[in-house]
C-alpha positions as CSV (number, residue, x, y, z in Angstrom):
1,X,-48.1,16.7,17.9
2,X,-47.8,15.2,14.2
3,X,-45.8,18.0,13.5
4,X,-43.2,17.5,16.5
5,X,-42.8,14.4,15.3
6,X,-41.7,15.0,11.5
7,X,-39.8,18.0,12.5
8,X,-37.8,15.1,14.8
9,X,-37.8,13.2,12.3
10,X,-36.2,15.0,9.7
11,X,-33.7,16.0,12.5
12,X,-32.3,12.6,12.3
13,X,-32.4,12.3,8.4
14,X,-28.8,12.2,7.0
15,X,-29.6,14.8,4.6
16,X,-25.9,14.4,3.2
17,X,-26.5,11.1,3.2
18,X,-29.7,11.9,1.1
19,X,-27.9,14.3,-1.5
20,X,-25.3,11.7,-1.7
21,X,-27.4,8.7,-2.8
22,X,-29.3,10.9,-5.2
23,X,-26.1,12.2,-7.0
24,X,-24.4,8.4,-6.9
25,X,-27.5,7.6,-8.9
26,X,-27.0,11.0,-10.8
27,X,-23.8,9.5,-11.9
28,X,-25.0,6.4,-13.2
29,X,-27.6,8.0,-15.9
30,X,-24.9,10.5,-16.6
31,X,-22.3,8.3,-17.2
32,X,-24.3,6.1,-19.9
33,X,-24.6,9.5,-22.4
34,X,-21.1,11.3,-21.1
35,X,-17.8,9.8,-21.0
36,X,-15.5,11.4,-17.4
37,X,-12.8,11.1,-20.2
38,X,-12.1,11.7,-23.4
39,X,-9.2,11.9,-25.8
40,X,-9.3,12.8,-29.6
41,X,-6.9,12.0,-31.9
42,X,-7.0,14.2,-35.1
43,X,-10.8,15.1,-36.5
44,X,-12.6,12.4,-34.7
45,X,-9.9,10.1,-36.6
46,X,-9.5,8.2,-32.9
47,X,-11.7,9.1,-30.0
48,X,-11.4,7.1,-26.8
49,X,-14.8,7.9,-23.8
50,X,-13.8,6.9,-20.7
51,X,-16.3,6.2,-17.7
52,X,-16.7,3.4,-15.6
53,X,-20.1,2.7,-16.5
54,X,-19.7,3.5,-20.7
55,X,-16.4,2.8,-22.0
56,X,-16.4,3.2,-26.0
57,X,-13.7,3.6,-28.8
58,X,-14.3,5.1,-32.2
59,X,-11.9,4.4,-34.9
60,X,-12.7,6.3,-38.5
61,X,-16.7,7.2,-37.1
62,X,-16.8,3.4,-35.9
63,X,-17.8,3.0,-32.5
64,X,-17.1,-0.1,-30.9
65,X,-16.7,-2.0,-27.3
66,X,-14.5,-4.7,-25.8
67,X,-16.2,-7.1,-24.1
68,X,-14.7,-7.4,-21.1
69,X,-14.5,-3.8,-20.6
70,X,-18.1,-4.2,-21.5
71,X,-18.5,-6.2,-18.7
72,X,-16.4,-4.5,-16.2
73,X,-18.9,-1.5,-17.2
74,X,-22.0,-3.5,-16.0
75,X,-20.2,-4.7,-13.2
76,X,-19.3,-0.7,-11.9
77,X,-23.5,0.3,-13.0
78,X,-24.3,-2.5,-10.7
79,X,-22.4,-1.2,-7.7
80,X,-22.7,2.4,-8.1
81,X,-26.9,1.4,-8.3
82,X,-26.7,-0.5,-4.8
83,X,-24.6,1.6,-3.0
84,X,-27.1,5.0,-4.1
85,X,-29.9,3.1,-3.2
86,X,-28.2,1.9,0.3
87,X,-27.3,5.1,0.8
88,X,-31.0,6.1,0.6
89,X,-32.0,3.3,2.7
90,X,-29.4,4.3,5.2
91,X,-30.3,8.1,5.2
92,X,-33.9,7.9,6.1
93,X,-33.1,5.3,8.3
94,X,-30.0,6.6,10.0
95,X,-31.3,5.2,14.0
96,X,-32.1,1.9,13.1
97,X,-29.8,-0.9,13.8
98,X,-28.8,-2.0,10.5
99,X,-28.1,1.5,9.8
100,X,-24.5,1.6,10.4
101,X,-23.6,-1.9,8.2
102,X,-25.3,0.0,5.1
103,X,-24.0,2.8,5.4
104,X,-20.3,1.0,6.1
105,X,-21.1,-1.0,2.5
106,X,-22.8,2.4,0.4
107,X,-20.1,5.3,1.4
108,X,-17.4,3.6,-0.1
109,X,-18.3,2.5,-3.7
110,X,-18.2,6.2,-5.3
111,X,-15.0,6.3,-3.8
112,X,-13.3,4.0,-4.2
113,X,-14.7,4.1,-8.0
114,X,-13.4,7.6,-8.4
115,X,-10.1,6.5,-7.1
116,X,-9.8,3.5,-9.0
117,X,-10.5,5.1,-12.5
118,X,-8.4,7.5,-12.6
119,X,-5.7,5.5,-11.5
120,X,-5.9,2.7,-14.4
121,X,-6.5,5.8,-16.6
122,X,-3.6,7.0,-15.8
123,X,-1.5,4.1,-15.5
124,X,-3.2,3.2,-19.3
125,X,-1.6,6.4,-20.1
126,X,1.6,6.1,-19.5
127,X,1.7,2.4,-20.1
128,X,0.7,3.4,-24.1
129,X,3.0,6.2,-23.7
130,X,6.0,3.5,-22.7
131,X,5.0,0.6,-24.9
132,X,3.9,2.8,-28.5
133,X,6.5,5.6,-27.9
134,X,4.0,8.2,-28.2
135,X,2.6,11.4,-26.4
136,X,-0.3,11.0,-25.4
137,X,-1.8,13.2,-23.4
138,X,-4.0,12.8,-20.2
139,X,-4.9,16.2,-20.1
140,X,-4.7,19.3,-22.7
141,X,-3.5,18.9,-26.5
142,X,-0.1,17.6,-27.8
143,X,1.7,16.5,-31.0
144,X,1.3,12.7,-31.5
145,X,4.0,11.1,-33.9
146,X,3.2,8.0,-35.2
147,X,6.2,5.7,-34.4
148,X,8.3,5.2,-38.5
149,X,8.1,1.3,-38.1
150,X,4.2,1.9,-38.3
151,X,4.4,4.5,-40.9
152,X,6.8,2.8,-43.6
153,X,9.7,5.9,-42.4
154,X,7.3,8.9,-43.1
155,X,6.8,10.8,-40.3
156,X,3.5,11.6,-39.6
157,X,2.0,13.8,-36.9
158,X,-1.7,14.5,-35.7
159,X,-3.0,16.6,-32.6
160,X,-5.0,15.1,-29.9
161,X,-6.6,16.6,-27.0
162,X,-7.8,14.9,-23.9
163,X,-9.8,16.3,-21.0
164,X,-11.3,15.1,-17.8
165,X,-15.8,15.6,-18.3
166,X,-18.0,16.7,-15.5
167,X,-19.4,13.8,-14.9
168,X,-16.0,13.0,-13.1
169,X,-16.5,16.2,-11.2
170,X,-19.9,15.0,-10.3
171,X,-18.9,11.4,-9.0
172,X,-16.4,13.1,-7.2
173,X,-19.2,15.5,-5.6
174,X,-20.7,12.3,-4.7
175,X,-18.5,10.6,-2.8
176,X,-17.6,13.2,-1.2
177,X,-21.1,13.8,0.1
178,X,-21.2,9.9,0.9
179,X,-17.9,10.4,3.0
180,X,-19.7,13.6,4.8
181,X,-22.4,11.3,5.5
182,X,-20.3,8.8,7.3
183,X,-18.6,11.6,9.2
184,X,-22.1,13.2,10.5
185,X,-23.2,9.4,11.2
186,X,-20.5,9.3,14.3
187,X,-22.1,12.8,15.5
């Protein structure tokens, strides 16, 4: 009989749900030690890791943080840690009556935070692209020339290379497991 019952059980688990929460947590640990975006200018002379929960600069070996984007940072850990957890809550719980209001808060967060970064990455892009009259790259290697009113009239010209991480393939697996769980929740 006790068998019956944990074989109904798991039956109604939201195992996407499950694999989804795990890896929104995944992201979060992941995140702290790997940036989902990187660009390098010259030999380490300018490096910029992007992530939403670990956003650094390094400028000569000299890492460093802004603040705010600090902030922001703790603000996007916080989030990304309640929805994976709600998503848990949700996915062992999928038949209760709550169910559907946590699930409606946790399968949105990793997308919406996927969607959200690279957008403002991008739009940081071009916006440095516009406002320093450089080419930057957002993905693959180009020539950057310095702009002469910086340089005194010498022209001066360094590579940089810039490339989406797997941790950005990750949160993307994520969400996209938390949006399968949503879809199996109506079925």
């Amino acid at each position: 009989m006790k068998l019956c019952n944990l074989r109904n059980y798991l039956f109604k688990v939201n195992w996407f749900g499950v694999v989804g929460g795990v890896l929104t947590l995944s992201v979060i640990v992941v995140s702290l030690y790997y940036p989902w975006w990187q660009l390098t200018i010259g030999e380490d002379t300018v490096k910029v890791n992007v992530s939403p929960m670990n956003t650094n600069f390094g400028l000569l070996g000299t890492s460093f943080t802004i603040p705010l984007i600090y902030a922001l940072n703790i603000g996007s850990i916080l989030t990304f840690l309640c929805s994976g957890i709600i998503m848990l809550i949700y996915s062992i719980t999928p038949n209760k009556s709550y169910s559907k209001v946590l699930l409606d808060f946790a399968w949105k967060k990793p997308l919406y935070s996927v969607i959200t970064s690279t957008l403002c990455l991008s739009l940081i892009v071009l916006i440095a692209r516009a406002f320093l009259d450089m080419e930057i790259p957002l993905i693959g290697t180009a020539a950057v020339t310095l702009p002469t009113q910086f340089t005194e009239g010498v022209s001066i010209s360094v590579m940089a290379t810039a490339a989406f991480q797997w941790p950005l393939y990750l949160a993307i697996t994520a969400a996209s497991l938390c949006i399968l769980a949503k879809i199996y929740h109506k079925k």
